[in-house]
N, C-alpha and C positions, 0 to 999 in steps of 0.2 A: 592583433588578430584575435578573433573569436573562438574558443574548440568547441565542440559540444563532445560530451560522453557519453555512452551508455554502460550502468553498473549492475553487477548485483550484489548485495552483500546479506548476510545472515545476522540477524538482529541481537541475538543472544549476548553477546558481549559489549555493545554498547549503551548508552543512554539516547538512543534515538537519532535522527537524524542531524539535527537544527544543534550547530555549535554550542557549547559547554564551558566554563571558565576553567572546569578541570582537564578539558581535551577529551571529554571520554564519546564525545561525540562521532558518528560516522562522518560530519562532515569535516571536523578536527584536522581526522587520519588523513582524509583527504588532501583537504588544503596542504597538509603538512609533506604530503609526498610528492604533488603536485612541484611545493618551494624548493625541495630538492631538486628532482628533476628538472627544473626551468632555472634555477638556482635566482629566483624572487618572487616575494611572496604575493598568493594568490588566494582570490576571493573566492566563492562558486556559488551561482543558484541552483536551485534544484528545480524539477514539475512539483515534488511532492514530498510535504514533511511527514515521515514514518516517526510513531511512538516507540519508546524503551520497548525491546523486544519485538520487534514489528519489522518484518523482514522485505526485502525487493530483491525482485527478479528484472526488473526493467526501470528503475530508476533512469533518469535524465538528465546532467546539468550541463549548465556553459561557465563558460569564468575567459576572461583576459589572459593575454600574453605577448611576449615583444619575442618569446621565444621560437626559432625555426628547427623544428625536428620533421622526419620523415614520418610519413603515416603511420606507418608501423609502431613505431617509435611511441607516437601515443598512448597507446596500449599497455606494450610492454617496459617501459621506462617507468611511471606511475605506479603499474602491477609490480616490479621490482623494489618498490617502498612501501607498500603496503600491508596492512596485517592480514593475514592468511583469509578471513572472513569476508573481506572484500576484492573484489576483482572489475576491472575494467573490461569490458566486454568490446567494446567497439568505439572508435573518435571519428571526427570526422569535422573539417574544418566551415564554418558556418557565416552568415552575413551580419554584420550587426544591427542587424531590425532581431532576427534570432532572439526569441529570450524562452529558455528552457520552461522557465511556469506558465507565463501566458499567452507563447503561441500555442501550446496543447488543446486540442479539441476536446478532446474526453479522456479520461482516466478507469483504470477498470485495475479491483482489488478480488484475491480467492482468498478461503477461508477453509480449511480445510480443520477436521471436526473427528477426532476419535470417539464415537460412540461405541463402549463398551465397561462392562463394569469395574476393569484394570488400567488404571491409568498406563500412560504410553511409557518405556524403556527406550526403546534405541531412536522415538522419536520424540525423545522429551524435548521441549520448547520448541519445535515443530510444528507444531499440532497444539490444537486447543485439545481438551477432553471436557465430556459429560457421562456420567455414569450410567442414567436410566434409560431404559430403551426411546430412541425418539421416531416420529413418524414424518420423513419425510416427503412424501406422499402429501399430506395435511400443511405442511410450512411449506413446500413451493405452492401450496393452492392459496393458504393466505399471506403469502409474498406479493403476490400480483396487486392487491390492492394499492403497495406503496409503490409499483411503475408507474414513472411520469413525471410531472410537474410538481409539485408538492411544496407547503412549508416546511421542513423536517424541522423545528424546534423543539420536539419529542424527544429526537434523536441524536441531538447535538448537546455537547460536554457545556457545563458550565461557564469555564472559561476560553470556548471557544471565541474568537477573535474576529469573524468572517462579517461582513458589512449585512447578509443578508442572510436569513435560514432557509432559502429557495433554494432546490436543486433541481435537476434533472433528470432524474434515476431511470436510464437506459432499459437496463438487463438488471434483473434478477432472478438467478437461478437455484434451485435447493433440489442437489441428487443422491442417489445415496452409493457409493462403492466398498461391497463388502463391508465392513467396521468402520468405515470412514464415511463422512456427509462435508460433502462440497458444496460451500456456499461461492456464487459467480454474483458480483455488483458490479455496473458501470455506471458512470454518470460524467455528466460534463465536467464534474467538480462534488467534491467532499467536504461535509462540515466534521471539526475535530472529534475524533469516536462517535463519528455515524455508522463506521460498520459494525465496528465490536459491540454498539448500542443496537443495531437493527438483530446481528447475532444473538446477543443474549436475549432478545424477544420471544425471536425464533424459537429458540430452543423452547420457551415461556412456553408455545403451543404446540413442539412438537410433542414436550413429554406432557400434554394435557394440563398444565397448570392453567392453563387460561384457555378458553375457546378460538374456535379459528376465524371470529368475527372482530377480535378482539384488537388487531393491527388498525383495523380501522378507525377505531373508535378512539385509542389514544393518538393516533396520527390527526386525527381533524381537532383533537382538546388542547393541543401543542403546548404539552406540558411533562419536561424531563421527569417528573417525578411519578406520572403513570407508567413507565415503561421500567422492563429488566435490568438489573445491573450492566454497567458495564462489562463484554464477555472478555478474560485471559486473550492478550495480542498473540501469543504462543505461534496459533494456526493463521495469520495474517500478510498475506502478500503481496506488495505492490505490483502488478503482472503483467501494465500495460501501460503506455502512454501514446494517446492519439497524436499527430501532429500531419498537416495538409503536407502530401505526395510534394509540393515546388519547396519542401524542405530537404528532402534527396536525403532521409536520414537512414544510416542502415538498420539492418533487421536483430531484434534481437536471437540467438539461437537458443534461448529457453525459457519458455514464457510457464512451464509448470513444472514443479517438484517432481509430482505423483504422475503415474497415467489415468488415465480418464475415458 
């Protein structure tokens, strides 16, 4: 039998999503709670591999089992082994064509951005920060250039892995809330530290270091080494996974942190 899940967990105490030789993985905790619960051991794939610090709100995986528990039971059995950080939101039994990564349509990440000149307290690793005033106004105007179709190899990490640096980039959003600036990305698909690379851009023009012409210009040279550092995962959120309606998947019940 197939399960699929839906998680959230908080990124701060792990190395990332994607298994670990030391276990310090989120996917680790998982499997590891899962072999409890089912009492053998089990695999899991995810939609989406989250970096060290890099937090979900709507994570997705599926994994095997011979084992028959009550719906409920998914849930809370798993949540009952698990480290506080993570939690199991919702299961729900699936066909095996199902495959958590590549039946998803599209994938959508928030980024949530403390501008002000003291770094964050009670939302430390939460939240990215930048100290100097930024203009968001200016970075959702040259955001818009990288909607669409694109090669993003500007934007993609080194040793990213992905066959192709074409994406699809939906939605990009850049608003500001009080101290905080919320970045909104969707796409059919992500290459490794494309957000936290489109991020640290941003910022690039919203505190003026660079012009607001300037996404465009290192987006068509497709070349990593014109663009921003990569920005702190802190404020980084997995916040969504598309998948077509004849999947019957439930809903998640919190797709943001903050209000908005």
């Amino acid at each position: 039998m197939r399960i699929a899940l839906g998680l959230e967990y908080d990124g701060r105490g792990f190395c990332g999503w994607q298994t670990q030789p030391g276990g310090c993985a989120v996917q680790n905790h998982l499997e590891s709670a899962l072999a409890k619960f089912v009492a053998h051991p089990v695999s899991v794939t995810a939609a989406g591999r989250t970096d060290t610090g890099v937090h979900a709100l709507a994570q997705v995986v599926h994994f095997e089992t011979t084992a028959e528990r009550e719906a409920v039971s998914w849930v809370r059995g798993p949540n009952a082994h698990l480290d506080a950080a993570i939690r199991v939101q919702w299961a729900a039994p699936v066909s095996d064509d199902f495959h958590a990564r590549f039946s998803a349509t599209a994938r959508a990440y928030d980024y949530w951005l403390l501008n002000d000149p003291v770094d964050a307290g009670v939302w430390q690793g939460r939240v990215g920060w930048f100290h100097q005033p930024l203009d968001a106004a200016i970075m959702q105007r040259a955001a818009q250039v990288l909607v669409g179709q694109h090669d993003f190899t500007t934007f993609r990490a080194a040793e990213c892995q992905a066959a192709s640096p074409e994406r699809d980039l939906r939605e990009l959003t850049v608003t500001r809330h009080g101290a905080f600036i919320h970045f909104r990305f969707a796409a059919n698909a992500f290459l490794h530290h494309m957000v936290r690379n489109l991020v640290g851009s941003l910022v690039y023009v919203g505190c003026g270091r660079q012009p607001e012409g300037w996404l465009a210009d290192i987006l068509a040279a497709r070349n990593r080494a014109l663009a921003a550092p990569t920005f702190a995962p802190d404020g980084l959120y997995l916040s969504d996974i598309t998948y077509d309606d004849a999947w019957n998947l439930p809903q998640f019940r919190r797709r943001s942190l903050f209000p908005e």
